[in-house]
N, C-alpha and C positions, 0 to 999 in steps of 0.2 A: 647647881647653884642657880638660883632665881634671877630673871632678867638674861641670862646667858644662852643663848642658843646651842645645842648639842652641835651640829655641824659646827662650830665654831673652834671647838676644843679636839677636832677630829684632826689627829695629825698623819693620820695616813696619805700617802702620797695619790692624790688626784689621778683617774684615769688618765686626764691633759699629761699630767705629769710623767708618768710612764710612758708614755706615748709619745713624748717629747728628747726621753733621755734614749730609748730606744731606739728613735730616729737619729738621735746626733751622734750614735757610739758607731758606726759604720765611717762615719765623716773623718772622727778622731783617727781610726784607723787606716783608712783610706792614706791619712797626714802623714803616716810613717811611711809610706811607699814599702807594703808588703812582699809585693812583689821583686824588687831588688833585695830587701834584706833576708830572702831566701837564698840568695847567691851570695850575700856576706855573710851569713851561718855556715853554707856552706865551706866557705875560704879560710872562715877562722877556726874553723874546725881542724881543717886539714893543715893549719898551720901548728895548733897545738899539738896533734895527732903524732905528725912525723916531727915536732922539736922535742916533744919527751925525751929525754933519753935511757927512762929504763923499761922494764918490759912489761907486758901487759897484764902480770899479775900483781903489779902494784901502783896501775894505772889511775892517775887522780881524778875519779868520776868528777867528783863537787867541783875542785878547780875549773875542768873543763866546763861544766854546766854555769857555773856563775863568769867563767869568760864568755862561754857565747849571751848570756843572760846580759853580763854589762855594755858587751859589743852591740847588740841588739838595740838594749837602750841609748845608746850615743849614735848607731845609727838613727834612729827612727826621729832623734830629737833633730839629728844634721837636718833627713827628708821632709819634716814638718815646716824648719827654719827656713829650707829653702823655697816649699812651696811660699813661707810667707813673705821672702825679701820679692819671689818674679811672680806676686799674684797676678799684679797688674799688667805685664806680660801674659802670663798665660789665659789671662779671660780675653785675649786676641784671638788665642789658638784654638783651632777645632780639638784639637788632639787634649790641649788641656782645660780649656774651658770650663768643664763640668766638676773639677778639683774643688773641693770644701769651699777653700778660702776666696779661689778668685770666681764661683759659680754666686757668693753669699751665703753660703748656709752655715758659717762659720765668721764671726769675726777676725779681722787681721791680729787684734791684740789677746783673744783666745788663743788664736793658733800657734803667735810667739810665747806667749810663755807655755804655754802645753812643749811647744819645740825646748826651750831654755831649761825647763824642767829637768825630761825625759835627759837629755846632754850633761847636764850638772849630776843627776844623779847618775846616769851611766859611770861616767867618769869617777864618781867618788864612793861607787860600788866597787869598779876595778882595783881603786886606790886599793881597798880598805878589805878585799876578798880575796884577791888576787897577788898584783906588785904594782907598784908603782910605775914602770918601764910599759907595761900594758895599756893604764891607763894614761901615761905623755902619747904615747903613741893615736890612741882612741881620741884627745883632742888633738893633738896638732893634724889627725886624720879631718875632724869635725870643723876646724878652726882654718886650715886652706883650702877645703871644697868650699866653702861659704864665702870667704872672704879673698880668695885669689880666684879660683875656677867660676864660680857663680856671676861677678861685674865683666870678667872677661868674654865671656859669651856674645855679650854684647860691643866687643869690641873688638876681637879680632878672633879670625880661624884656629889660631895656634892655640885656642881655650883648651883643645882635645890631648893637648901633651899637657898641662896647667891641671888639669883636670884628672887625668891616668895616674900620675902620684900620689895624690891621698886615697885614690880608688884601689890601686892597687896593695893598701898597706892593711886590708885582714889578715892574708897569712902571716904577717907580720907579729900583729897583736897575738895572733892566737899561739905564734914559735917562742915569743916572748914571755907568755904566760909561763908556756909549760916548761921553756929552760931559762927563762930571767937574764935573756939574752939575745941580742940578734944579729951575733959576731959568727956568721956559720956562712958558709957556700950556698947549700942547702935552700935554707930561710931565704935568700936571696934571688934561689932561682924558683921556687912559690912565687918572689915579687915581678922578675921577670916576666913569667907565664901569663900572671893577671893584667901585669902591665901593658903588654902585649897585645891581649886578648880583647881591650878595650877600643880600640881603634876599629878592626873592623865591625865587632858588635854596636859602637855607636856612630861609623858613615853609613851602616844601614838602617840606623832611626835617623839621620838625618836626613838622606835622602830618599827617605819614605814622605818626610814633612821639612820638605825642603822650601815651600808654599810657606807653609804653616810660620814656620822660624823667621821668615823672610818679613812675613807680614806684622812678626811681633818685635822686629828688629834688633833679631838673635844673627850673629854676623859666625856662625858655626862651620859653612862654605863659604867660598869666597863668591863674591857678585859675578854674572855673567858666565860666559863659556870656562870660566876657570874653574868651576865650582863642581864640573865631572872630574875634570884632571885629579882636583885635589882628592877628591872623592877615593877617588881609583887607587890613587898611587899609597896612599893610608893605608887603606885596605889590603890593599895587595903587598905592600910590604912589610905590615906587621904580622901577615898570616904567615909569608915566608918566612919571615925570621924564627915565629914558632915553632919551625919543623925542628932544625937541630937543637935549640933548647931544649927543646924537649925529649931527646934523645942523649941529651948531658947526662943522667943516669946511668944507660947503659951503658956511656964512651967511657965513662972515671969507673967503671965495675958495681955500682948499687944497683943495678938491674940486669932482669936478665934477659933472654930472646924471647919471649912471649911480650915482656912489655913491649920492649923493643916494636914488634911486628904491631902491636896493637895501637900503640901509640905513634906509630909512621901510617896506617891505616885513616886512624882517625885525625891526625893533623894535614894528613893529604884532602881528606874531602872537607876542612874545615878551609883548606885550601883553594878548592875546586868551588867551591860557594860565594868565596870572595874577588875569584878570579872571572866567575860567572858575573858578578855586579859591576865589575870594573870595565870588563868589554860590553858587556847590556847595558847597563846604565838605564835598569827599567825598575821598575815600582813592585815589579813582582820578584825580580830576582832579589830586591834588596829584602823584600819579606818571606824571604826562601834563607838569606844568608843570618838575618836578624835569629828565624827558626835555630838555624846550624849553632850560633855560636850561646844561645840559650842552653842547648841538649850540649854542645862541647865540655862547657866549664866543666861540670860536677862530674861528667866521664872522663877528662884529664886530671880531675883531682883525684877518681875513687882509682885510678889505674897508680897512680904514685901512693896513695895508701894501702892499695893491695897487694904491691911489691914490696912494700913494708915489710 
């Protein structure tokens, strides 16, 4: 057409353009905290895995892949959410500083509704894929880390039992999935295990960035010389408790002496890591014990799937 400039009518997307969207897709990613939602895959794995109740020749692939698929997405939308409620907190922090939202390479109101998204469709994927009982579970999981455990951080220590509740309810979603149910012993001692599991694994990111928190006026220790005690005794006494939970399998007859041995093995040095932080009260032991209870999870869950 005459008077019209060909680049004009060029609708191919701008080298800027690509260039732009391929720098902000790591950011978006980043939003879901990857990192964690490889340990809630793995949770609600193991929770649909052992709530099946029939055998493995008539195992529901799809089920299982669109639970961890909805779980995934109501994770990721929670982890976006909550970078977006503590940005202004975390551009305090050394440790989170550099995060999408509170670094700016991201708008706050991108990042909430990218969070809002990701959470409304999780949840009405589970609905609508899965059961209903999955996805209550998926928001009331989404719905008190944000809105009970998240404001309390800032308010007092006991954020870490606030906080171990909705944490600990993947294998939940994922028992529920597979038996539309979560009236079982079972199911309950999955929530146990994780419940548990969460205390020493988060006083050793606290008191790695115990600095860090303080200065963002995250109240997660307590102030002063109290704040090893509390440290210690968390730690130390949910790693104990672990041991015979964990051993509930073979005491009721679903397991046998090899788990037995193996699972007293590995809740003793998940032990010996925690009990090391609590009497050192140093920066290395707690990134020796943070290591331990990373590598623990997924080899306390695959040893109760392999007993399966």
């Amino acid at each position: 057409m005459a008077g019209v400039s060909t680049s004009a009518l060029d609708i191919r997307p701008s080298a800027r353009t690509v260039t732009s969207v391929r720098s902000t897709a790591p950011d978006f990613v980043a939003l879901t905290k990857p990192e964690v939602n490889f340990l809630i895959v793995i949770a609600t794995f193991t929770g649909f895995y052992l709530g099946y109740p029939g055998d493995l020749q008539s195992f529901p692939v799809e089920r299982m892949l669109n639970t961890l698929f909805g779980t995934l997405l109501v994770a990721s939308g929670t982890g976006t959410l909550n970078q977006y409620l503590e940005c202004g907190f975390d551009a305090q922090m050394r440790r989170t500083s550099r995060r999408p939202i509170a670094a700016g390479r991201l708008s706050a109101r991108t990042g909430a509704w990218f969070g809002i998204s990701l959470s409304i469709l999780g949840s009405v994927y589970l609905l609508a894929t899965v059961n209903a009982l999955s996805s209550a579970l998926a928001v009331f999981t989404a719905i008190s880390y944000l809105f009970i455990y998240t404001p309390l951080k800032r308010k007092t220590p006991l954020c870490t039992f606030a906080g171990a509740v909705p944490g600990a309810m993947p294998p939940l979603i994922g028992w529920a999935a597979a038996s539309g149910s979560v009236v079982n012993a079972k199911a309950w001692l999955l929530y146990s295990v994780l419940f548990l599991w969460q205390f020493p694994h988060f006083m050793a990111i606290a008191w790695m960035y115990r600095v860090d928190y303080a200065r963002a006026g995250y109240l997660v220790l307590p102030p002063g010389e109290q704040s090893g005690r509390f440290m210690s005794w968390q730690a130390l006494l949910a790693a104990l408790a672990l041991i015979p939970i964990s051993l509930v399998p073979a005491v009721i007859g679903h397991a046998g002496l090899v788990y037995c041995v193996l699972a007293g093995i590995l809740n003793s040095l998940f032990f010996y890591y925690s009990a090391s932080l609590a009497l050192q009260q140093s920066a290395l032991a707690a990134r020796r014990l943070l290591l331990a209870s990373i590598v623990y999870l997924p080899l306390a869950f695959c040893l109760l799937i392999l007993e399966k």
